[in-house]
Each structure stands twice: as structure tokens, then as C-alpha cells.
C-alpha positions in Angstrom: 119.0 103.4 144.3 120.5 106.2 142.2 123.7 104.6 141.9 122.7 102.0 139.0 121.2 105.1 136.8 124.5 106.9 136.3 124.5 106.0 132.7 122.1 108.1 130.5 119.5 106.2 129.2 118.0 108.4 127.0 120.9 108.0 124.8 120.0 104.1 124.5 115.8 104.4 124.7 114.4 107.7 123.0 111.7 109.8 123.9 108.4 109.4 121.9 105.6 111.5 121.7 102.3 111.9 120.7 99.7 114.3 121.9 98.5 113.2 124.6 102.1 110.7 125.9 105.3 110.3 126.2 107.2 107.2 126.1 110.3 107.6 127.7 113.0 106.3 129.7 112.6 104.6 133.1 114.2 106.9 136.0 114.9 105.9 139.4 112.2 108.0 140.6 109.5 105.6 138.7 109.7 102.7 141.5 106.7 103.6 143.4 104.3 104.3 140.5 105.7 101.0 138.5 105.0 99.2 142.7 101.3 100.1 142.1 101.1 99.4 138.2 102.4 96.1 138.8 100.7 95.3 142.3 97.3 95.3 140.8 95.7 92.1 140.7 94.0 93.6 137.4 96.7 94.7 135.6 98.6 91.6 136.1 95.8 88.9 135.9 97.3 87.6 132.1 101.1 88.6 132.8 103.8 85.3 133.4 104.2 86.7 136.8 101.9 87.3 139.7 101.3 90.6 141.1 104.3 92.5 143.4 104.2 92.6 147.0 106.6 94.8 147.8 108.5 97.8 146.3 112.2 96.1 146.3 110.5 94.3 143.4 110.1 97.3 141.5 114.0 98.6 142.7 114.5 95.1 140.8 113.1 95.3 138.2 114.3 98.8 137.1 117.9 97.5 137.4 117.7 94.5 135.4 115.9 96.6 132.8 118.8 98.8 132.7 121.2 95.9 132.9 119.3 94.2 129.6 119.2 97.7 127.8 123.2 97.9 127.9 123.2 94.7 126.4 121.1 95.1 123.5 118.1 93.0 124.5 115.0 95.2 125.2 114.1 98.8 124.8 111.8 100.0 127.5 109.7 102.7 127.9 107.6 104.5 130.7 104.5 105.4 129.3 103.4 109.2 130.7 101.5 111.4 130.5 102.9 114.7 128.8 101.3 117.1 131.0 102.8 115.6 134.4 105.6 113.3 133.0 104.3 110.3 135.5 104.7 107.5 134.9 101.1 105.3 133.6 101.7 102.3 132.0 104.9 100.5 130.3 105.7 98.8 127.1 108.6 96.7 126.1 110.6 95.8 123.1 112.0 92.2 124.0 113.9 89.2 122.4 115.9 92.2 120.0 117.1 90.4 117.6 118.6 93.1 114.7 120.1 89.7 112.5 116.4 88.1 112.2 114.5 91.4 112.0 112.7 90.5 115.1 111.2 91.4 118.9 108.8 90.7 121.4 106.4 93.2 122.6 104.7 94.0 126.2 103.0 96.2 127.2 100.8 97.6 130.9 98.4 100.5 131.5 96.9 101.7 134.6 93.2 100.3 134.8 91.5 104.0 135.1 93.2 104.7 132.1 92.1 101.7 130.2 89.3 102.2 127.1 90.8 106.0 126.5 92.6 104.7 123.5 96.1 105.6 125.5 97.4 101.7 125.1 97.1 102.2 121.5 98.3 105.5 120.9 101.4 103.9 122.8 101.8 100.9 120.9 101.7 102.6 117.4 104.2 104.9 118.6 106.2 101.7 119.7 105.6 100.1 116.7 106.4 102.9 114.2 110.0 103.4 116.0 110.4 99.6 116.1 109.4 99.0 112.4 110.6 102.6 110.9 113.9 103.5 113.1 115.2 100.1 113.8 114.2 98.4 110.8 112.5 95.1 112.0 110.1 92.7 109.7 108.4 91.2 112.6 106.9 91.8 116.1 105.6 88.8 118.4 102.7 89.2 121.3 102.5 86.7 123.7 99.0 86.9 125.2 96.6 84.7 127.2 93.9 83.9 125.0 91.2 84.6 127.6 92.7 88.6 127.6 89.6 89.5 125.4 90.8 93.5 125.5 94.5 92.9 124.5 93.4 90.5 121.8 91.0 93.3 120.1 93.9 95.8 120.2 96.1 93.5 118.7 93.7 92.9 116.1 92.6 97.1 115.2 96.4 97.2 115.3 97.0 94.5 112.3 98.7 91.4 114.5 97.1 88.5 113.3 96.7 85.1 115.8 99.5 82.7 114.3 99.1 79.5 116.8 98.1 78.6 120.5 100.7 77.6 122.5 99.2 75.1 125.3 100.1 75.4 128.5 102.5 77.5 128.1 103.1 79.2 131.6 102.1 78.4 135.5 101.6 81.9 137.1 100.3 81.5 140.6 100.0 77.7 140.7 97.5 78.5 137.2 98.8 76.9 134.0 97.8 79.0 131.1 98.1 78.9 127.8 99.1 81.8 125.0 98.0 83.3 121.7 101.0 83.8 119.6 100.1 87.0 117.6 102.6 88.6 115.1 102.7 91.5 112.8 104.8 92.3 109.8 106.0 95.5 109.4 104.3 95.9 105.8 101.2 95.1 107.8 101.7 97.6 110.0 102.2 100.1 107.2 99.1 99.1 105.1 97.1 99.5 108.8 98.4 102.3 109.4 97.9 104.8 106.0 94.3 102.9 106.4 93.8 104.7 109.7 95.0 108.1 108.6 93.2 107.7 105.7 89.8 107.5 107.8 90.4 110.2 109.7 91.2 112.0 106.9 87.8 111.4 105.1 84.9 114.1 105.4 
């Protein structure tokens, strides 16, 4: 397993943090905690894929991830906690592409953690580096329209819903459909001096 990680990462994906997490880069050591992010029946009831059975899926994954990364085509974090550096959650940039200005996004979070606010501290931080450091206009969110939470942050976070895609994806033997949701980065912007500003006020 630790031959595939002999190229530093951190060079390619950089470490993010706020006060609470830390997005970083995946290590080989995240395979077991990414196993049980990505086993969970609740965590992966609106992804394209259904949930892992066994942790050679999560060796998999890690190596592909590093294999896109080299090429340019996603930037992908571990989201962890600071205190402990574990991994709790991930969130991708996807689709990179620097000519159009444009990327997917995706994002996980262990269920305990969900309803803390940590999913959107993460994605702001994602967003800010996307919009700010690399210089995109434009984010995409694919997201099952019955995924009433993801929608909601989406929304507080500025994306607006820009067409329904019917079905879209068969996950399971379930074809479902997706919520197309983008966000400009001068959105972004205008939500974001909009939330400091109301933290801000007496």
C-alpha cells in the first residue's frame, strides 16, 4: 500500500485550515477510516455508488485519487479534525477544468458529525481556495433532489438549483435523478462578506 504514495502530495493538494479542521491530503494510513465513511448505508444513500463492502475498495480508491491528482483532474482533501488529524469526512474538487473556469464538487461527513456546521466550514474553505487560489468562475453540485440536508447547505452557501436532470444515475438497481446546483464565484464573494458581516454586528 505505501508504495503508490512515494510522491508528496501536499505539494499538489494544500493543507487548509480553520479552527476547528483541517483539510488535507489523503495518506495511506486513511484507508480504514475512508472503509467506514464510505460503508455507511447513510452516508452513501444519495452518492452514484452504493456503499463499500470491503476495505480493498478504499486501497482503490486512494490510488486512483492520487492517479487523477497527477493528472490535473481533481483536488482532494481529507477532512480532519485538527486536534487528532483523523480523518472525518472528504470533499472533492472534480471535472478541473482551468480553460473554462470550472469544477465539480463533492463532498462526505461522518453522520455523528453531521448538524455541527463542520460540512460547511469545510466547503467554504474548499470554495474560497477554489474561487480565490485557483481562480475559477464556476462550481457544479450534483445532488439527488430528495437529499433535503445537502440541498439547504448548498443554498446558505449561495448555489442556486440551475435544472433537474432526470434519471440521471442507477445506483443499486434505483434510478435517480439530480439537482444541478452551481455557484459563481462573485456569488460566493457577495455570501460570503454577508456572513462576516453578521457575525460582525452587535
Amino acid at each position: 500500500m505505501a508504495g503508490p504514495f512515494v510522491i508528496s502530495v501536499d505539494k499538489v493538494v494544500p493543507t487548509l485550515e480553520s479552527e476547528r479542521l483541517r483539510l488535507r491530503a489523503y495518506r495511506a494510513n486513511d484507508a480504514e477510516a475512508m472503509f467506514r465513511l464510505y460503508s455507511d448505508p447513510r452516508v452513501m444513500r444519495y452518492w452514484s455508488f452504493p456503499p463499500w463492502t470491503d476495505l480493498s475498495q478504499a486501497d482503490a480508491y486512494l490510488k486512483r485519487a492520487l492517479g487523477e491528482m497527477a493528472e490535473g483532474r481533481v483536488l482532494p482533501w481529507a477532512i480532519a479534525n485538527r486536534g487528532d488529524d483523523r480523518l472525518v469526512g472528504t470533499i472533492t474538487l472534480f471535472a478541473l477544468d482551468p480553460v473554462q473556469g470550472r469544477a465539480e464538487i463533492g463532498y462526505s461527513l461522518d453522520p455523528k458529525l453531521q448538524g455541527q456546521g463542520v460540512a460547511s466550514e469545510a466547503l467554504r474553505m474548499a470554495l474560497g481556495h477554489a474561487f480565490d487560489a485557483l481562480r475559477l468562475r464556476r462550481i457544479e453540485a450534483d445532488t439527488d433532489p430528495r437529499n433535503t440536508p445537502s440541498i439547504r447547505l448548498l443554498e446558505r452557501l449561495g448555489f442556486r438549483l440551475e435544472g433537474l436532470l432526470r434519471a440521471r444515475w442507477r445506483v443499486a438497481g434505483e434510478i435517480c435523478d439530480t439537482a444541478l446546483y452551481g455557484l459563481l464565484a462573485p456569488e460566493f464573494v457577495r455570501e460570503q462578506r454577508s456572513k462576516d458581516a453578521s457575525v460582525a454586528a452587535p
